[in-house]
C-alpha positions in Angstrom: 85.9 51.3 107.1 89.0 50.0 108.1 87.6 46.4 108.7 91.5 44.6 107.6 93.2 46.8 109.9 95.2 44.9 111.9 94.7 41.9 109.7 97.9 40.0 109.1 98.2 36.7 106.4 100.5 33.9 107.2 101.2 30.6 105.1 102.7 27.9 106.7 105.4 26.1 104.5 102.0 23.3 104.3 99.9 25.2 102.0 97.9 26.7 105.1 96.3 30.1 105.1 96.6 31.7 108.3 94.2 34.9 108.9 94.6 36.8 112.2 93.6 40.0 113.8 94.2 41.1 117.7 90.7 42.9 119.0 91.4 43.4 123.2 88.1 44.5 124.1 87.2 41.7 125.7 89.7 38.7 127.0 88.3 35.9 124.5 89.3 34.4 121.0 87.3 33.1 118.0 89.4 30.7 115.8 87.8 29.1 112.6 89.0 26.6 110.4 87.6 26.7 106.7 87.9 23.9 103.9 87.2 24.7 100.3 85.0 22.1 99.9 80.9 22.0 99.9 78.4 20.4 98.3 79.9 22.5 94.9 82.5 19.5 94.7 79.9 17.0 95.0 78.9 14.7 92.0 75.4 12.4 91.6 76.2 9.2 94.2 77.5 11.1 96.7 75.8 14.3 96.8 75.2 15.5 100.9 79.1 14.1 101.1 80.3 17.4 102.6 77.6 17.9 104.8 77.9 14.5 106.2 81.7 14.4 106.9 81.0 17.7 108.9 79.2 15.3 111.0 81.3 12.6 111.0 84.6 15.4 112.3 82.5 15.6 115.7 82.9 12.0 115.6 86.2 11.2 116.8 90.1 10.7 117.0 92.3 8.3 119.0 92.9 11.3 121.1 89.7 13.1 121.2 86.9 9.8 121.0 83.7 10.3 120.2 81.7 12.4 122.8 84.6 14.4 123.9 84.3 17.9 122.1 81.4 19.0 123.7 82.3 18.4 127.3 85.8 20.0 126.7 84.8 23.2 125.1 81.5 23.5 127.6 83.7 23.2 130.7 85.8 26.4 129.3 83.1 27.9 129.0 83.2 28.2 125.1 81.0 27.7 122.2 81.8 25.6 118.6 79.9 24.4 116.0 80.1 24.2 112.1 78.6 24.5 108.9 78.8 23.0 104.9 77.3 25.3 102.8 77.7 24.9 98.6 81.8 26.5 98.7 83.0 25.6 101.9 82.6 23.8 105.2 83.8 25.1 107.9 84.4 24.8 111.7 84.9 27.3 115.1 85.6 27.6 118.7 85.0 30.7 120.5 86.5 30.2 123.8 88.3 32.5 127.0 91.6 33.5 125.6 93.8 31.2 127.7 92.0 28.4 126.9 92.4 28.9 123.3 95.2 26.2 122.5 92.1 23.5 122.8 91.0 24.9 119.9 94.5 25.0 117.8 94.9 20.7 119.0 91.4 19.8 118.3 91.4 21.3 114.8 94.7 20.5 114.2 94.2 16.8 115.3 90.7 15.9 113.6 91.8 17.5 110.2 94.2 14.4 109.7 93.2 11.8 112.6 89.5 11.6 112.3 88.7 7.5 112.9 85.3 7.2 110.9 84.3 4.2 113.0 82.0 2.0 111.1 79.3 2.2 113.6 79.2 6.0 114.3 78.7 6.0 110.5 75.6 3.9 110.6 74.4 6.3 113.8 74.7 9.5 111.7 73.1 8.3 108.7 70.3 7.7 110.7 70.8 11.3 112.2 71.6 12.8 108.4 68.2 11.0 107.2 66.3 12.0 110.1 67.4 15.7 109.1 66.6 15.1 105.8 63.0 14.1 106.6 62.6 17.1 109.0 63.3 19.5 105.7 60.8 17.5 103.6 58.5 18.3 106.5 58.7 21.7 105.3 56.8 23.2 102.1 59.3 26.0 101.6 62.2 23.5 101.6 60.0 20.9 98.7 59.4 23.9 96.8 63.3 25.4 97.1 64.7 21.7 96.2 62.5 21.4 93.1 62.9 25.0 91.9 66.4 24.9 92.0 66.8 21.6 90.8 65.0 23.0 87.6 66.9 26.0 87.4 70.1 24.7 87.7 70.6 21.5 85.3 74.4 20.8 84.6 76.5 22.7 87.6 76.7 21.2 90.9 74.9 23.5 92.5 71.9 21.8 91.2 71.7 19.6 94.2 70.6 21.0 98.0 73.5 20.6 100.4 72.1 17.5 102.3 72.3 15.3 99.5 69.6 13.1 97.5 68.3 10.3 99.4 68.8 8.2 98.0 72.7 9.0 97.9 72.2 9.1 101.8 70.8 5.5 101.7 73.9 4.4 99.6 77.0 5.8 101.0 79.5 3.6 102.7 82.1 4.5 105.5 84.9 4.2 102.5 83.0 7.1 100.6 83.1 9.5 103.5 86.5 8.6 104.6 88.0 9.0 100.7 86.0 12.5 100.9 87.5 13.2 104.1 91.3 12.5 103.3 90.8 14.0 100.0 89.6 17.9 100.5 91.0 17.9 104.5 94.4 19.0 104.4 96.5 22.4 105.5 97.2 23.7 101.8 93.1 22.8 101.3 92.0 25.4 104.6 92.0 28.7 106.0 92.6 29.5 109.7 91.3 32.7 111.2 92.0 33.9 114.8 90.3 37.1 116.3 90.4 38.2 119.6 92.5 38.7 122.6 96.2 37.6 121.4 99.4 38.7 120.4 100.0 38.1 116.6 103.7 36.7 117.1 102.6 34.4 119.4 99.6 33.0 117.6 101.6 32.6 114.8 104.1 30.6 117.0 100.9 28.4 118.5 99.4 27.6 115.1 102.6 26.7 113.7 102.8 24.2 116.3 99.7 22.4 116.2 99.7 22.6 112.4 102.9 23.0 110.7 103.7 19.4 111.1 100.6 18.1 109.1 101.3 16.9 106.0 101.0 18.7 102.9 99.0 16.7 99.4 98.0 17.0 96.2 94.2 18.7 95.9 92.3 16.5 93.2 92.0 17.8 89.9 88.5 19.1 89.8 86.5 20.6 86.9 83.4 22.2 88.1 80.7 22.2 84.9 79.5 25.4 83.9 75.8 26.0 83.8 74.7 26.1 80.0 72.6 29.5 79.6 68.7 28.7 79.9 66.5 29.3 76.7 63.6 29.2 78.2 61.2 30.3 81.0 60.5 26.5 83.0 57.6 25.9 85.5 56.8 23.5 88.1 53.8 22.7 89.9 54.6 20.9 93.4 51.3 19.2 94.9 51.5 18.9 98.8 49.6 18.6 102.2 48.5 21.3 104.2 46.2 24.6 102.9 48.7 27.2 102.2 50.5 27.9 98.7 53.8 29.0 98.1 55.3 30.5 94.8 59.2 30.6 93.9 60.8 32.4 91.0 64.2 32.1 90.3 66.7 33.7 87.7 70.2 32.9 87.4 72.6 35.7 88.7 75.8 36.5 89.0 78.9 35.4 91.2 80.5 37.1 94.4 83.3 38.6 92.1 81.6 39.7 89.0 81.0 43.5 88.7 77.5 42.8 88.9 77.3 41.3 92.4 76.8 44.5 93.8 74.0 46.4 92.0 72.4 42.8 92.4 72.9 43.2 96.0 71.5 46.9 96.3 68.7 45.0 93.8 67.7 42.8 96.9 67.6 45.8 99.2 65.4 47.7 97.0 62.8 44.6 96.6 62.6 43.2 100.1 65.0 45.3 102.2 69.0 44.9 102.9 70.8 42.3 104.2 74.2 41.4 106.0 77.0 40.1 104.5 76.0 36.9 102.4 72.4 37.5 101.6 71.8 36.9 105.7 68.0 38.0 105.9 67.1 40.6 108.7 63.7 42.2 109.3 63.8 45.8 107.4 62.0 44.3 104.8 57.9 46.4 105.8 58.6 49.0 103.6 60.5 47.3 100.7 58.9 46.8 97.7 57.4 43.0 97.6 56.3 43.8 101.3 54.2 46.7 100.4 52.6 45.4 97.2 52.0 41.6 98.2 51.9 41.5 101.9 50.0 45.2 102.9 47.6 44.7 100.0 47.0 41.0 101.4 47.9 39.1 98.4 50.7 36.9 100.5 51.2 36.0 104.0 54.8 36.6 103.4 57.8 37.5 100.9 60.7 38.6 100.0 63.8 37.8 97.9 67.1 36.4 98.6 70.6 36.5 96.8 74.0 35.4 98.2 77.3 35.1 97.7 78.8 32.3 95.8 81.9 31.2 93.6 80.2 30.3 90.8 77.2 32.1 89.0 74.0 30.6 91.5 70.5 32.2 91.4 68.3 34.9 92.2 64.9 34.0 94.3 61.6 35.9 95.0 59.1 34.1 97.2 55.8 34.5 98.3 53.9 32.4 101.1 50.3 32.8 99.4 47.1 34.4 101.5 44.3 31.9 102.3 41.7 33.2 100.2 44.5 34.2 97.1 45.8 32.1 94.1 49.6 32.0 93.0 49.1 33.2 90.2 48.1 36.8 91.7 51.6 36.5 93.9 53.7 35.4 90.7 51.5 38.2 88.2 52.4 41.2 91.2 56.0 39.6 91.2 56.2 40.7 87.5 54.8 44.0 87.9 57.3 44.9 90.3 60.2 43.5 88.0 58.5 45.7 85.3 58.9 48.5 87.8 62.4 48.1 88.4 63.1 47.4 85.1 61.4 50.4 83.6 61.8 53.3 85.8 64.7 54.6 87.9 65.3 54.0 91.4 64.9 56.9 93.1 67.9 58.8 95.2 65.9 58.8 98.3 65.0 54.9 98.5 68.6 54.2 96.9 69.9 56.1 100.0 67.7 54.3 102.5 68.6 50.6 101.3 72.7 51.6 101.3 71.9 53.3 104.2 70.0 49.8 105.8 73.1 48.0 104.2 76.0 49.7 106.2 74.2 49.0 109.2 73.5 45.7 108.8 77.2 45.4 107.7 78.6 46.9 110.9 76.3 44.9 113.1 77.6 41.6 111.5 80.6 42.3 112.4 80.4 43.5 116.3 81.6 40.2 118.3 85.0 38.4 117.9 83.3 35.1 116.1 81.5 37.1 113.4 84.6 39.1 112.2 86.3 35.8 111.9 83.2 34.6 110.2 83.3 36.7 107.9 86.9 37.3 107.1 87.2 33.4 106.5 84.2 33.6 104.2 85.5 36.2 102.4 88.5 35.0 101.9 87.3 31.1 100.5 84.5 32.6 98.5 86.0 36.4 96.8 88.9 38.0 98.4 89.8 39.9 102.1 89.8 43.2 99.4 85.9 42.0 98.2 85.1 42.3 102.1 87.2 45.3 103.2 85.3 47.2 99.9 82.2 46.0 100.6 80.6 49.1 101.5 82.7 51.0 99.2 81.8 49.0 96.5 77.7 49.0 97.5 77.8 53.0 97.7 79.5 53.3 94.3 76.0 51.5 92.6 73.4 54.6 91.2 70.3 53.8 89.8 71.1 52.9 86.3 73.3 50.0 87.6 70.4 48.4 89.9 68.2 48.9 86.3 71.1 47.4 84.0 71.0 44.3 86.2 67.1 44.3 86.4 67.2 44.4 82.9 69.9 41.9 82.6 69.2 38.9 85.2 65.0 39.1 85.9 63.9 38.2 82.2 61.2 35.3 81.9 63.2 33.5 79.5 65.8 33.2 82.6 63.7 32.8 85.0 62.0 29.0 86.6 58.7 29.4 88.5 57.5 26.7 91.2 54.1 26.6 92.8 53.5 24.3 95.8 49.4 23.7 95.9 47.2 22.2 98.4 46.9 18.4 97.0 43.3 19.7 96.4 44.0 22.7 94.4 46.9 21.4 92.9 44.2 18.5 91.3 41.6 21.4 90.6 44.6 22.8 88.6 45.7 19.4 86.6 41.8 19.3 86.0 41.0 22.6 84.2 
């Protein structure tokens, strides 16, 4: 595929990863900044750290106050944002190629010189909370939390990216700003530029605005490994509204093991491919859990989702459960279709159509300027720029017998955590029987 073509690595004499690749279709430039740090580095008292500091870098310096970003990147014309997922937080500015030095001084001047005023962290707790309530809002999201909670006991991951709480009631302005000056530093980040620009003399800007910053010690971290589950575990959420969901989750396998991939083509063959990451597009009708839950009017909706990760995460199935259906026929047709994979061969011709569904929703992830740095900056923080230049490669080399192996290996009951979320009603019927 040639997708690292052109791709050229830098480190500054600071410990910073520099990623850059010159595309001149169109006179603009993406650059990203990416910290290794996510709710993965997280411990109980400050979990939804990661996501909150996010917040709090929109927040201010003495050169850039509070309020500032947004009116100097929408007068360029430009477009930034950021995200904290369970590896990584990261943050981007796609703006007109000229202009792209406000990018370099902003980064470069909030990954050290961020204020943390003591009111603006009162103001975004409220904010962080308010988002918090918003998710509970959502059946899906209860359901998720709980499941994963479950499935996960002893690694970080256990927790959802925005934190407990009750950890979001407690945090203090000392907390964040610890977190802050702890994981936000050059040799801690990866910067990627694509666009419009001449490699020498990005190189030259970026060692400007970021050579200069200092240099620390990481902290010693050492991330808990999940113990291996003995047992199937079940969870039975009771909420408002009329409409019940069912989760099952296994435990699968990280971005670099050698089973990532048949695990991937896995996904594709149960509820249709996805992009880079696990990103869920609609060429899920004819997948499996489409045809035997949704056409024969078991489920609402479905489908299945695996990602990416550094360390070992999980595998989910989910179902949104027809009106006049139980979650038990959802979660019983789940099984029959892992029996299915499990038992009998993919064949060639539906193993050609979900690789075939794949590479194109690989190539259209990476069409514009920001996703290519997207992605090469993911790749980078959470496998390697070879994981991602293979990618397709690496899909095309799995055959049937590997997408059964992994069936075989990961999607056991004694592996697996199911949640139901039930109608308060039926979910008393239920505690009743």
């Amino acid at each position: 595929m040639g997708l690292l073509q052109g791709v050229q690595r830098f480190r500054l004499d600071n410990g910073l990863t520099l990623l850059l690749k010159e595309v001149h279709s169109a006179p603009v430039i993406s650059f990203w900044v990416w910290y290794r740090v996510g709710s993965r580095n997280e411990v109980p008292g400050i979990t939804g750290i990661s996501h909150w500091v996010e917040h709090m870098q929109f927040k201010g310096t003495k050169r850039f106050p509070a309020g500032t970003y947004d009116r100097l990147f929408s007068r360029e014309g430009g477009v930034f944002n950021a995200m904290t997922w369970m590896d990584y937080t990261a943050f981007f500015e796609t703006l007109p190629a000229e202009r792209i030095n406000l990018s370099l001084d902003v980064e470069s001047d909030r990954m050290v010189n961020s204020v943390y005023d003591p009111e603006e962290v009162a103001s975004e707790r409220t904010v962080i909370i308010s988002e918090r309530s918003m998710y509970e809002n959502q059946p899906t999201f209860l359901l998720g939390e709980e499941v994963q909670n479950l499935a996960i006991k002893a690694h970080p991951y256990h927790h959802e990216v925005i934190g407990w709480l009750s950890d979001l009631h407690t945090m203090t302005r000392d907390d964040l700003y610890n977190h802050y000056r702890r994981y936000y530093r050059p040799n801690n980040a990866v910067a990627v530029a694509v666009g419009d620009f001449r490699t020498a003399e990005m190189v030259d800007a970026v060692k400007k605005y970021f050579a200069g910053l200092p240099k620390r010690d990481l902290p010693a971290q050492s991330v808990v490994a999940e113990p291996a589950q003995r047992g199937e575990r079940r969870v039975i959420l009771p909420g408002t509204g009329q409409v019940a969901y069912v989760n099952l989750a296994f435990h699968a396998p990280a971005a670099l093991s050698e089973d990532y991939f048949p695990m991937v083509v896995l996904d594709g063959i149960l509820s249709g491919a996805k992009s880079v990451g696990g990103q869920s597009v609609m060429t899920g009708r004819s997948a499996r859990i489409y045809r035997s839950l949704v056409n024969s009017g078991l489920a609402v909706g479905a489908d299945s989702w695996f990602t990416a990760t550094l360390d070992p995460f999980l595998f989910f199935l989910a179902a949104t459960v027809a009106p006049d259906r139980t979650p038990e026929e959802a979660e019983r047709t789940f099984w029959q279709e892992i029996d299915r994979v499990q038992n009998e061969l993919v064949s060639s011709e539906e193993l050609a159509k979900v690789l075939k569904q794949s590479k194109a929703q690989f190539i259209y992830s990476n069409e514009s300027v920001t996703s290519q740095a997207r992605w090469l900056g993911f790749s980078e923080v959470i496998a390697s720029l070879d994981w991602f230049d293979t990618y397709l490669e690496q899909l095309a080399a799995v055959d049937a017998a590997a997408v059964q192996r992994v069936a075989q290996t990961y999607l056991q009951r004694k592996q697996c955590t199911v949640g139901y979320y039930l109608p308060e009603q039926t979910a008393k019927e239920v505690a009743d029987a």
